[in-house]
KOLNUVO-653840 format. One record per residue (C-alpha): residue in one letter; x, y, z. Coordinates in pm, 1 decimal. Layout:
! residues N
+-----+----------+----------+----------+
! res !       px !       py !       pz !
+-----+----------+----------+----------+
!   a !        X !        Y !        Z !
...
+-----+----------+----------+----------+
END
This chain:
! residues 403
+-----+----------+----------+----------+
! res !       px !       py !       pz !
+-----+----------+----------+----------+
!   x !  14422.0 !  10472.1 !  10609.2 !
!   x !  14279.0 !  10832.9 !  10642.7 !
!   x !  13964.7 !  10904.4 !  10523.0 !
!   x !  13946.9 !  11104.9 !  10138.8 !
!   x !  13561.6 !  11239.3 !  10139.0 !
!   x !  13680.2 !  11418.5 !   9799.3 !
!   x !  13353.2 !  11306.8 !   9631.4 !
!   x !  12964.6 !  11361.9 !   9726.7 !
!   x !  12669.5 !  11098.7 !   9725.2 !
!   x !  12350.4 !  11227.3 !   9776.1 !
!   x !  12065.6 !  10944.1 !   9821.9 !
!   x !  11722.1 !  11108.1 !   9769.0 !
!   x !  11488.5 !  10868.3 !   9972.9 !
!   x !  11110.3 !  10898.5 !  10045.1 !
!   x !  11148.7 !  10851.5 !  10410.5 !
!   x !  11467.6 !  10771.4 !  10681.2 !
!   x !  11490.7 !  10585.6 !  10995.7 !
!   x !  11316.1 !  10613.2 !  11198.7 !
!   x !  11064.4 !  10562.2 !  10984.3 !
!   x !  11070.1 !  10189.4 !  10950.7 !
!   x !  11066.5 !   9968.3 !  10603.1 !
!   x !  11301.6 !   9795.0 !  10359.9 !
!   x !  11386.0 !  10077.8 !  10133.7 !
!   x !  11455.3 !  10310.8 !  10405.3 !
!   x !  11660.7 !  10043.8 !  10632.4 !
!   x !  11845.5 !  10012.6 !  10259.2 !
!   x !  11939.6 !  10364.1 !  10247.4 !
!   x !  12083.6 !  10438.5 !  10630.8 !
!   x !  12286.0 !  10106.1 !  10581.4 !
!   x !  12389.5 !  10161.5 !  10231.4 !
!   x !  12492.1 !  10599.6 !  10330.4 !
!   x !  12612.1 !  10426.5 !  10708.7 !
!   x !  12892.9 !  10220.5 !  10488.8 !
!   x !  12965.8 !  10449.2 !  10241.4 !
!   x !  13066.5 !  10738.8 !  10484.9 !
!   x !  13278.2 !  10486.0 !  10676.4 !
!   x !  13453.1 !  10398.4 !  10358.3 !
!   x !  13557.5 !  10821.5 !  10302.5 !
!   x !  13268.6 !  10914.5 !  10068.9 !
!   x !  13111.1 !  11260.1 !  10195.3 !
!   x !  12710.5 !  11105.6 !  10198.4 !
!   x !  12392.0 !  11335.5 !  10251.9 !
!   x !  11998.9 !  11222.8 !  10284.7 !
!   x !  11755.0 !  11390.8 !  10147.8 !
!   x !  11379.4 !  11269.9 !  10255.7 !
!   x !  11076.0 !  11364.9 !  10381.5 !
!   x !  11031.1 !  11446.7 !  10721.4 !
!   x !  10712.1 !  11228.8 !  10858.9 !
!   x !  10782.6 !  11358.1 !  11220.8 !
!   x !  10626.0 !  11641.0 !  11384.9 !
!   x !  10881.4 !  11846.7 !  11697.9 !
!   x !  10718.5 !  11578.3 !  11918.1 !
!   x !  10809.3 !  11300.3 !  11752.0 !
!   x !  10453.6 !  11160.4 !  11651.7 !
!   x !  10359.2 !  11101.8 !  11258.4 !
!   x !  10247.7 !  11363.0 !  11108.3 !
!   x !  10123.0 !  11508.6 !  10738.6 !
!   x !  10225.3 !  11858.2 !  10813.0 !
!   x !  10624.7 !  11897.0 !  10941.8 !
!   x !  10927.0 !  12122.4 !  10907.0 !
!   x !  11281.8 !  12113.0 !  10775.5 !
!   x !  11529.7 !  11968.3 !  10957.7 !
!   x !  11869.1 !  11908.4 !  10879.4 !
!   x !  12038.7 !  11639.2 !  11182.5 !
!   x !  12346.8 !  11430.3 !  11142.3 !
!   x !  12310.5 !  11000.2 !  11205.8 !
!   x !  12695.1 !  10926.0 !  11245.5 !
!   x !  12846.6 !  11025.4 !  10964.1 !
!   x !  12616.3 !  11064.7 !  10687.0 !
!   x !  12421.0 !  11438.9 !  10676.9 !
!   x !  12023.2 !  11404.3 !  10664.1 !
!   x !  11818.1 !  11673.1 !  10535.8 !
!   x !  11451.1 !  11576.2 !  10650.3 !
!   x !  11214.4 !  11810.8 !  10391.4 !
!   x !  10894.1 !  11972.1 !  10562.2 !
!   x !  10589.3 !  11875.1 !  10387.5 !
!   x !  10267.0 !  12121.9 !  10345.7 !
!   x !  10039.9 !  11818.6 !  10321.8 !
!   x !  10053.4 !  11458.7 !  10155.3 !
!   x !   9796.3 !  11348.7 !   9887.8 !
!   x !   9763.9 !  10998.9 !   9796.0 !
!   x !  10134.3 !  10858.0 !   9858.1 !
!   x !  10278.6 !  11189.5 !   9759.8 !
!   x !  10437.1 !  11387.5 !   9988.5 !
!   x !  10444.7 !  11809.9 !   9894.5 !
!   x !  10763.1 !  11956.9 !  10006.5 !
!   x !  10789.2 !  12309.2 !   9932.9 !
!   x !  11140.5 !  12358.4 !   9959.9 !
!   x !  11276.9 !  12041.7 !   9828.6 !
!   x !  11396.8 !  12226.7 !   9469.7 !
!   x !  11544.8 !  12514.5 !   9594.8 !
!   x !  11728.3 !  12295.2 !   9845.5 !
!   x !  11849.5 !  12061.6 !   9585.5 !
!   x !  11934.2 !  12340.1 !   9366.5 !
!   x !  12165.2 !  12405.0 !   9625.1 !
!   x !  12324.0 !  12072.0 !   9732.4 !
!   x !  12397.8 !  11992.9 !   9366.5 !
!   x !  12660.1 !  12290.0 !   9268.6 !
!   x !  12970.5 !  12183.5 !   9494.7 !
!   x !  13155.8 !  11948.4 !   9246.3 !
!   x !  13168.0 !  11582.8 !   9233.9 !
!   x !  12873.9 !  11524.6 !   9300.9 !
!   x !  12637.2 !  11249.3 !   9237.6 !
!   x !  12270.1 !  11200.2 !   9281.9 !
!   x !  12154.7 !  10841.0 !   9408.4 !
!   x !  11781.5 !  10815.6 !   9324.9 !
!   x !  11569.3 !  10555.2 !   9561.5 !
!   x !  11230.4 !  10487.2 !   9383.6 !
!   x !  10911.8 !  10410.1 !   9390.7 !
!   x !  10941.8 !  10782.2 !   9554.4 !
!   x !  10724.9 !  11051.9 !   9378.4 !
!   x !  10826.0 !  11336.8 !   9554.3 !
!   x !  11209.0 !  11305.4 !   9477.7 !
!   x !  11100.6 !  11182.3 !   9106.4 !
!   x !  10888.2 !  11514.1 !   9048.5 !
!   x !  11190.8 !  11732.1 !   9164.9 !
!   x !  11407.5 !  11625.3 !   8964.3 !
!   x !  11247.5 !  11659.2 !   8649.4 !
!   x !  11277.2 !  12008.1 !   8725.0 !
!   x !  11612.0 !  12051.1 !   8868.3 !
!   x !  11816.9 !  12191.9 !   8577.5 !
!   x !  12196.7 !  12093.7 !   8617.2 !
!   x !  12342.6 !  11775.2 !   8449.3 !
!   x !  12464.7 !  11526.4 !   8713.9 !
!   x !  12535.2 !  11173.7 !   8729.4 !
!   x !  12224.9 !  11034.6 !   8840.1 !
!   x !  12218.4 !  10657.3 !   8943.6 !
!   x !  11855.3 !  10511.6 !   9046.4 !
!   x !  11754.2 !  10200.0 !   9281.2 !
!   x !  11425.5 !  10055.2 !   9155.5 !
!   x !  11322.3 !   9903.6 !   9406.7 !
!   x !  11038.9 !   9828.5 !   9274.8 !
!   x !  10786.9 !   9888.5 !   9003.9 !
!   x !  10436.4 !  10071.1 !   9080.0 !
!   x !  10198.1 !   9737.2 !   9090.9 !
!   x !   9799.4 !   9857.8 !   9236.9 !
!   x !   9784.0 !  10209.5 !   9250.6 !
!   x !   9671.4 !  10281.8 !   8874.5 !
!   x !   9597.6 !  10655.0 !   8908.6 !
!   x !   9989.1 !  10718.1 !   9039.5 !
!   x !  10153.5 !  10473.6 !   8840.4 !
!   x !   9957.7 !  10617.4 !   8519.1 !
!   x !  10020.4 !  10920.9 !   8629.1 !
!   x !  10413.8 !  10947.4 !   8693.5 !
!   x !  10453.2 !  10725.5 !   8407.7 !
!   x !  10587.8 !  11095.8 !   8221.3 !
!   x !  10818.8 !  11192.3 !   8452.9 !
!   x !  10975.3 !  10860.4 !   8479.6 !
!   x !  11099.8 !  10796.0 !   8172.1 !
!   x !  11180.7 !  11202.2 !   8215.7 !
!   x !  11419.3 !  11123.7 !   8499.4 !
!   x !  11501.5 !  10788.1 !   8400.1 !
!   x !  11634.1 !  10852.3 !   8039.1 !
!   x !  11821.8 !  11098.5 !   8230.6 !
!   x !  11994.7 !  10882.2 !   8437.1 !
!   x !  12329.6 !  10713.1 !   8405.1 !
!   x !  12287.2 !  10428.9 !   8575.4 !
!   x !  12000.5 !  10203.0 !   8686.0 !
!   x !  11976.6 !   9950.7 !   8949.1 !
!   x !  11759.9 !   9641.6 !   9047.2 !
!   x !  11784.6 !   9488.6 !   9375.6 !
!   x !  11811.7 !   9126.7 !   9252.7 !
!   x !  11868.0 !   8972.7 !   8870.0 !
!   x !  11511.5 !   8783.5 !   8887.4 !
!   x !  11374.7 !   9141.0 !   8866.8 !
!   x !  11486.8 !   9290.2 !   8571.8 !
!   x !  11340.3 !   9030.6 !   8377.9 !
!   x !  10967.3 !   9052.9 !   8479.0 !
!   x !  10962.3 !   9466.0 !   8451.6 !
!   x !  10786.2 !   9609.4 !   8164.2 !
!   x !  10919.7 !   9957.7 !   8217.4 !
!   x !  11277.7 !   9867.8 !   8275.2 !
!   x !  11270.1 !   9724.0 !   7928.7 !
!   x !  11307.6 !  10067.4 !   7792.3 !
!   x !  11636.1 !  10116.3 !   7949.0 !
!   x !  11807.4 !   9779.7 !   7928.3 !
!   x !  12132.6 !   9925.0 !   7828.7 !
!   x !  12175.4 !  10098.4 !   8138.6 !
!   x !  12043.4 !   9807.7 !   8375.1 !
!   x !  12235.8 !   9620.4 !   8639.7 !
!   x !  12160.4 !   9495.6 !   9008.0 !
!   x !  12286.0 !   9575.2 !   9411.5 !
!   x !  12128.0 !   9329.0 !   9596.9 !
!   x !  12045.4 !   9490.0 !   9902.8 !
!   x !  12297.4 !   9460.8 !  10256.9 !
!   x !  12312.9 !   9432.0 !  10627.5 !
!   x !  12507.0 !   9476.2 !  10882.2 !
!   x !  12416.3 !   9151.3 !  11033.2 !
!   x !  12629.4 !   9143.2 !  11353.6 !
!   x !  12351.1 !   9286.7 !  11564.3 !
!   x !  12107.0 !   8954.5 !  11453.4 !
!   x !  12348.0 !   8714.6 !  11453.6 !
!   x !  12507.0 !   8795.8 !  11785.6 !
!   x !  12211.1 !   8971.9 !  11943.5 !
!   x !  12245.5 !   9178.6 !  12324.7 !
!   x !  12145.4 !   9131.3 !  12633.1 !
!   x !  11813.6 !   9332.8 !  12552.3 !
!   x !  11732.7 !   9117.0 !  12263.3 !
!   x !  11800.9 !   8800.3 !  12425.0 !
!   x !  11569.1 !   8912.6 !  12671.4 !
!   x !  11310.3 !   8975.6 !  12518.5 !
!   x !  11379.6 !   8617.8 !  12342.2 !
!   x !  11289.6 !   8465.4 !  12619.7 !
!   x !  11012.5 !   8664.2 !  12746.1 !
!   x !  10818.7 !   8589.8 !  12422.4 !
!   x !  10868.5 !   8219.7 !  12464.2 !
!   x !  10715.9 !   8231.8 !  12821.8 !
!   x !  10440.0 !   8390.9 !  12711.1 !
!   x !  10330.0 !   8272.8 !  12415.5 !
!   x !  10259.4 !   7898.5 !  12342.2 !
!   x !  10507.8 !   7770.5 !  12098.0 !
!   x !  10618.9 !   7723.0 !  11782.6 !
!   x !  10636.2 !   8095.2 !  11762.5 !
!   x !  10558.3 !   8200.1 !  11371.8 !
!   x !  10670.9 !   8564.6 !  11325.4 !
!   x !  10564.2 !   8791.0 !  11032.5 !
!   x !  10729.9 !   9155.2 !  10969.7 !
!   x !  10671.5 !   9436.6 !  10797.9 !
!   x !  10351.9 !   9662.2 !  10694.7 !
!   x !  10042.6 !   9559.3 !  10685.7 !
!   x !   9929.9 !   9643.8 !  10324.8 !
!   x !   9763.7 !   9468.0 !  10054.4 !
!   x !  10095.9 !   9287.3 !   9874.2 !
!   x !  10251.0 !   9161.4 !  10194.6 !
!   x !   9947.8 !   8951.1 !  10197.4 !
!   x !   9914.0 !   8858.6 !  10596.2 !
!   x !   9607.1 !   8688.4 !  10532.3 !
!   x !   9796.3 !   8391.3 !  10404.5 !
!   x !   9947.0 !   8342.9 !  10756.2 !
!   x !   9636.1 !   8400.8 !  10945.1 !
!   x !   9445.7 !   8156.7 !  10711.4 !
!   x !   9741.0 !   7908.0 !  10738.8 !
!   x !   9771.2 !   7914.1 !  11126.1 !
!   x !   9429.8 !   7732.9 !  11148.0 !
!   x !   9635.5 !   7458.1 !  11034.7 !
!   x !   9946.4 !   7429.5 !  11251.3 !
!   x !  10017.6 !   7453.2 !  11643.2 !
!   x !  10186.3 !   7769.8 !  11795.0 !
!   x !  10139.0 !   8174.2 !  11814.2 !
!   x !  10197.9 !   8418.0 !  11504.6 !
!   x !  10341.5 !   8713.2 !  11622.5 !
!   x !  10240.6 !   9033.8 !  11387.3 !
!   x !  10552.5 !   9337.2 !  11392.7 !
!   x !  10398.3 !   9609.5 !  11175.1 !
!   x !  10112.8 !   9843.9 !  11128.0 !
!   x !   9957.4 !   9939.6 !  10833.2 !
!   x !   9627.5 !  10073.1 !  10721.9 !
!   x !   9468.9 !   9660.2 !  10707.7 !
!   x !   9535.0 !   9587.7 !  11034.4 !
!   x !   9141.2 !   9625.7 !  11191.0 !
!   x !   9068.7 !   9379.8 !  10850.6 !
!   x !   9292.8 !   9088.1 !  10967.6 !
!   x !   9231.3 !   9088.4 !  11295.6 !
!   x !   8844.2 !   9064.6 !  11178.4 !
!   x !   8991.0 !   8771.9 !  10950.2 !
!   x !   9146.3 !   8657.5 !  11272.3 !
!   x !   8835.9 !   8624.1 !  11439.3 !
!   x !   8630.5 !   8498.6 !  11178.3 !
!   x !   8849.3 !   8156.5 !  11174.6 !
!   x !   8845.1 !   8139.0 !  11538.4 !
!   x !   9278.7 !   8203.4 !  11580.2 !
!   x !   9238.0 !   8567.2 !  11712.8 !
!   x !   9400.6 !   8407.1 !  12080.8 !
!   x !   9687.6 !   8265.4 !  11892.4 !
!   x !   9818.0 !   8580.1 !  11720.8 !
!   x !  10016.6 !   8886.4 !  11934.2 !
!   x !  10012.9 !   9200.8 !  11737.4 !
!   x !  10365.3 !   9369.8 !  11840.0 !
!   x !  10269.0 !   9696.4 !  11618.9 !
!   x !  10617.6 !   9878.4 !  11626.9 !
!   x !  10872.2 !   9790.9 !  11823.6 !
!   x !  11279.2 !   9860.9 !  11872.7 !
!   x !  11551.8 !   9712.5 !  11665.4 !
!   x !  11664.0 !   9509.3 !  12008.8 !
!   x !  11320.8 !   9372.2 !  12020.6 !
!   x !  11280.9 !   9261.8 !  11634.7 !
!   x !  11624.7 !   9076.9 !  11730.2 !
!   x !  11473.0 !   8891.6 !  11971.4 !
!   x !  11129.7 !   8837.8 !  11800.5 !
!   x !  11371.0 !   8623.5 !  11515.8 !
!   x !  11553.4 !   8423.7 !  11807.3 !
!   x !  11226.3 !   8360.0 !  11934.9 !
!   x !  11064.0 !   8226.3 !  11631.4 !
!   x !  11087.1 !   7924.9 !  11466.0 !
!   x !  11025.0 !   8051.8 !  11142.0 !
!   x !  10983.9 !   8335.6 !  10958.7 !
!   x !  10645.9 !   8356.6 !  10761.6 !
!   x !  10687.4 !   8571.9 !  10459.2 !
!   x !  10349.3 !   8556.4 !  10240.8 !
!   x !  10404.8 !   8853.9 !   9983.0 !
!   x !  10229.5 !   8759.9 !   9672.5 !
!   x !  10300.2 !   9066.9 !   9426.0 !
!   x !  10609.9 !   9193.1 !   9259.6 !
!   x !  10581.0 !   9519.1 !   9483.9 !
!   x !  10765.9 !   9318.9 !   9695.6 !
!   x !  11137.0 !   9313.1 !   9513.5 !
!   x !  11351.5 !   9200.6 !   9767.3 !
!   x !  11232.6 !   9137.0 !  10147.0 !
!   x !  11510.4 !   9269.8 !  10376.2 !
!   x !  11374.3 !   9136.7 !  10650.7 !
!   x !  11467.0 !   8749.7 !  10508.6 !
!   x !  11821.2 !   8875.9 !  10558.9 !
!   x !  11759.8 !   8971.0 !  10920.7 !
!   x !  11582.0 !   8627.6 !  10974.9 !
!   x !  11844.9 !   8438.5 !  10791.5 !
!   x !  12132.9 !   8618.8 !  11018.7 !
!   x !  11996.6 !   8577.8 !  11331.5 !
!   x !  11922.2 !   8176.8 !  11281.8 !
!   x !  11563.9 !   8186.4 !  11169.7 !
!   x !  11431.7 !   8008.3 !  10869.5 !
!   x !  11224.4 !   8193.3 !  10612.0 !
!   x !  10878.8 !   8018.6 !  10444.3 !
!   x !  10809.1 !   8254.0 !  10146.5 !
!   x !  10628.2 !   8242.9 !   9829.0 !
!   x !  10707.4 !   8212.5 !   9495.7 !
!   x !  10673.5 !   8564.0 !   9343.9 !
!   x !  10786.7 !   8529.8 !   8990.8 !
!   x !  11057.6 !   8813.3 !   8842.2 !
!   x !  11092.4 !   8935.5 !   9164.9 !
!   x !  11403.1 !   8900.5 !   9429.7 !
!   x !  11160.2 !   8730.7 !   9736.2 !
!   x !  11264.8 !   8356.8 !   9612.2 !
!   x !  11612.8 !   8460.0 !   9509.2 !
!   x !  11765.8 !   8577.8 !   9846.5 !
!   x !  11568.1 !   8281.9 !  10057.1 !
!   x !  11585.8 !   7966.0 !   9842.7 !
!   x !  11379.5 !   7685.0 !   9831.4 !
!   x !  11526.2 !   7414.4 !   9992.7 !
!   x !  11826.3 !   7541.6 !  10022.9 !
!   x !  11799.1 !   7836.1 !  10287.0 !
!   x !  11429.6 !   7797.5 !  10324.7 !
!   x !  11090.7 !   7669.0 !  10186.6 !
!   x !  10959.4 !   7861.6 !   9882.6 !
!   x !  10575.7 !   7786.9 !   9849.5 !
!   x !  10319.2 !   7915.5 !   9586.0 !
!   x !  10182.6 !   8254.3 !   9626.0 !
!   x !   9808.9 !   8296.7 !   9794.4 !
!   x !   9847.2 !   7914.8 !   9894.6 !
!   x !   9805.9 !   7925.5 !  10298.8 !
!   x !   9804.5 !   7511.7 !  10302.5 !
!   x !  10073.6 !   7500.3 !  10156.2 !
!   x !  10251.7 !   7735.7 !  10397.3 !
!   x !  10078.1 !   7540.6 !  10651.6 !
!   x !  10202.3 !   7209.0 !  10496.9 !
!   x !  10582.3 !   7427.8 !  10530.1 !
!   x !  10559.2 !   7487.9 !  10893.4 !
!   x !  10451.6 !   7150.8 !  10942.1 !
!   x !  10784.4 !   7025.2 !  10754.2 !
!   x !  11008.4 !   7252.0 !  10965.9 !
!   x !  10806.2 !   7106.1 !  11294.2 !
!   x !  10844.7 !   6724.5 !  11184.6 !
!   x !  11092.6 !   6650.0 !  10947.1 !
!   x !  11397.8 !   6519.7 !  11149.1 !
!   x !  11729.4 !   6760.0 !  11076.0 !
!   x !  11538.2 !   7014.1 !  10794.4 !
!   x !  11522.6 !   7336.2 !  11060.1 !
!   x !  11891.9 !   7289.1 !  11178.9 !
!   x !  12045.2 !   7218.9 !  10790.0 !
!   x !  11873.9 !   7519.4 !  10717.2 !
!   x !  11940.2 !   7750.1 !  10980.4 !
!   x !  12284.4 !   7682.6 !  10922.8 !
!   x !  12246.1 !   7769.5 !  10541.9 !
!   x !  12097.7 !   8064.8 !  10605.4 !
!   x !  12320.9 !   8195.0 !  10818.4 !
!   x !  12567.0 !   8131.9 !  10537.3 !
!   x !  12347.1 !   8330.1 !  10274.4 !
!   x !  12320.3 !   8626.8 !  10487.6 !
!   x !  12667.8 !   8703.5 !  10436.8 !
!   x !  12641.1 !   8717.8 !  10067.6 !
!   x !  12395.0 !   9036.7 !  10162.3 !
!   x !  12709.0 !   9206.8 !  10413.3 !
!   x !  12669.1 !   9588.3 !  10394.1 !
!   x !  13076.3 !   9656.5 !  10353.4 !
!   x !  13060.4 !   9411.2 !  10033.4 !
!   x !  12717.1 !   9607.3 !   9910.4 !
!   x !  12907.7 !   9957.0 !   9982.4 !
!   x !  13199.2 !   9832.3 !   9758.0 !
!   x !  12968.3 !   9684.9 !   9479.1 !
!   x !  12807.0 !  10086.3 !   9490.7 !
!   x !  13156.1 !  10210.0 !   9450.1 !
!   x !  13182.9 !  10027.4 !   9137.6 !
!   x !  12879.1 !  10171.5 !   8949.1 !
!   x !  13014.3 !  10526.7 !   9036.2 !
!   x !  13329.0 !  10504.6 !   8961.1 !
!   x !  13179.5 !  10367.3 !   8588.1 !
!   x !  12909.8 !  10684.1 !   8589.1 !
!   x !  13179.5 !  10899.2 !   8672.3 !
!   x !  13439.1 !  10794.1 !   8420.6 !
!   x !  13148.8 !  10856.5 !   8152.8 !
!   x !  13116.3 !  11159.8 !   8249.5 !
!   x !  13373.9 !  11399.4 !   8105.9 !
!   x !  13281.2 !  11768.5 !   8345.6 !
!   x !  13332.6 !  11488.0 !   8662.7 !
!   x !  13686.6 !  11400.2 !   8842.1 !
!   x !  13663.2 !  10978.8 !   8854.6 !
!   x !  13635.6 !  10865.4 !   9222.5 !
!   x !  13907.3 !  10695.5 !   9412.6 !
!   x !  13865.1 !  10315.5 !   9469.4 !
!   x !  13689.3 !  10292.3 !   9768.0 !
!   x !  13913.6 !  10150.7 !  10110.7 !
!   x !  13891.1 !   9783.3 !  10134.5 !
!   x !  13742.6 !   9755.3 !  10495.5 !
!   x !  13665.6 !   9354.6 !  10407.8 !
+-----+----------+----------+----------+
END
């Protein structure tokens, strides 16, 4: 069936691949599946990249095209305290918002998108992801507190990534009528049937490294709470493999060496999407400590759980981390800040006879519930309702059933 683009998303994001992190994995998946479904998608972000390619706090505007879907990457001037200033971000929204049909897909936490639109003056549909609510940092969450219930009263539509977190938000309280959840998707063919490359570099980490291998993804900040695993791995045989940086990286590998397991752990830092695949075949399990509700989801559970590799995570209450790895079912679900009893996990998946293989096999199973097509149709369905509400709109088609 021939493509219809006769509508317009436009996902305002903080950052885009290949900027690495859940939210922004979320968004090129979740604008990926929508173009191949007809809908005419755009990007707006912040450009972190300098011309060379290298991180940087001062960039230009560039507009670049990944497949399909149209990014517009936003220069910024400078960035103060998580918040990114983009001089030209209004004006250019300004101008992507007067061709008809079309609808505005907010991505939050994300104060640079939030404080542009409570200045952009037309009326669109305006659906909002919160992925999560603003937990430690007082002075922004204080701060934007305003403008969010500015943009959000605005809104049509808004959007948790799981069920479990609606209920344990303060701030979504105030909008309960509009509230509903899209858990997050994957396209999970690349970790359950990984390449040549990834299978690879499979192997190469299991001749290196003393096994089990225990791997742990994603940034090394405060709420992914790292420390657990390095505290734990006293306890239990094997390497930990580290992928991520983050600003706390020099304070666990001080942790590291102050319990004596600095040889056991290989910090990986970043690395390619062919060599996370391999780091889950590798690994016996995947060790996901995150002890605070700024953790709403944890993507990378899904990638685990495709490509065969059990998840140990804790139990953050309201929050989605339990909900898409379950205890006992797909995984082991453990009590936050506990690092024996993560230990006292990994022992369970080393000893007890069949556990590792019933699981694997279950979470294999749950990653499909989390299939991109399926979370691209689920998206359709919330527009076509914000549309339909609004009278100055044309409703959207029903989106091609690629399933």
């Amino acid at each position: 069936m021939p493509k219809t683009p006769n509508y317009r998303i436009i996902h305002l994001s903080k950052y885009y691949p290949p900027d690495r992190g859940g939210i922004e994995t979320h968004v090129q998946t979740l604008a990926q599946s929508q173009a191949a479904m007809g809908a005419a998608v755009h990007v707006v972000c912040v450009n972190a990249f300098d011309q060379k390619g290298q991180l940087s706090k001062r960039t230009q505007t560039i507009e670049e095209k990944d497949g399909d879907v149209s990014v517009i990457r936003m220069g910024r001037l400078l960035s103060l305290a998580r918040f990114d200033i983009c001089p030209e971000l209004p004006t250019k929204l300004c101008q992507l918002v007067k061709e008809p049909n079309t609808l505005l897909h907010l991505h939050t936490p994300n104060p640079t998108m939030l404080m542009a639109l409570t200045i952009l003056r037309h009326r669109l549909p305006l659906v909002i992801t919160h992925h999560s609510d603003v937990i430690k940092q007082k002075i922004l969450k204080y701060g934007l507190r305003p403008f969010e219930h500015l943009v959000y009263s605005k809104s049509s539509q808004i959007l948790t990534t799981s069920s479990p977190y609606i209920q344990g938000s303060k701030f979504l309280h105030f909008y309960h009528d509009k509230l509903s959840y899209l858990p997050l998707g994957l396209d999970a063919s690349n970790y359950s049937q990984p390449n040549h490359k990834a299978v690879a570099f499979s192997h190469s980490l299991k001749e290196k490294y003393k096994g089990p291998i225990w791997l742990a993804v994603g940034r090394l900040v405060y709420y992914k709470a790292f420390h657990i695993a390095i505290e734990a791995l006293r306890l239990v045989p094997g390497t930990l493999v580290i992928i991520g940086v983050g600003p706390l990286e020099q304070e666990l590998k001080t942790l590291a060496k102050k319990l004596g397991v600095e040889n056991r752990i290989v910090w990986l830092g970043r690395v390619n999407e062919d060599e996370l695949v391999g780091a889950y075949h590798a690994a016996t399990s995947l060790w996901f400590p995150s002890n605070v509700r700024s953790e709403g989801f944890g993507l990378v559970q899904v990638e685990a759980m495709a490509s065969g590799c059990p998840v140990i995570n804790a139990n953050i209450l309201c929050s989605g981390v339990p909900w898409v790895s379950r205890h006992e079912q797909e995984g082991l679900t453990v009590p936050i800040n506990d690092s024996v009893a993560f230990a006292e996990a990994a022992q369970r998946i080393l000893s007890e006879p069949g556990l590792r293989n019933r699981l694997v096999k279950a979470s294999r199973k749950r990653a499909e519930y989390f299939n991109h097509k399926t979370m691209a149709q689920r998206s359709f369905k919330f527009y076509e309702t914000v549309l339909n509400q609004e009278r100055n709109y044309t409703v959207i088609p029903k989106p091609v059933d690629l399933l």
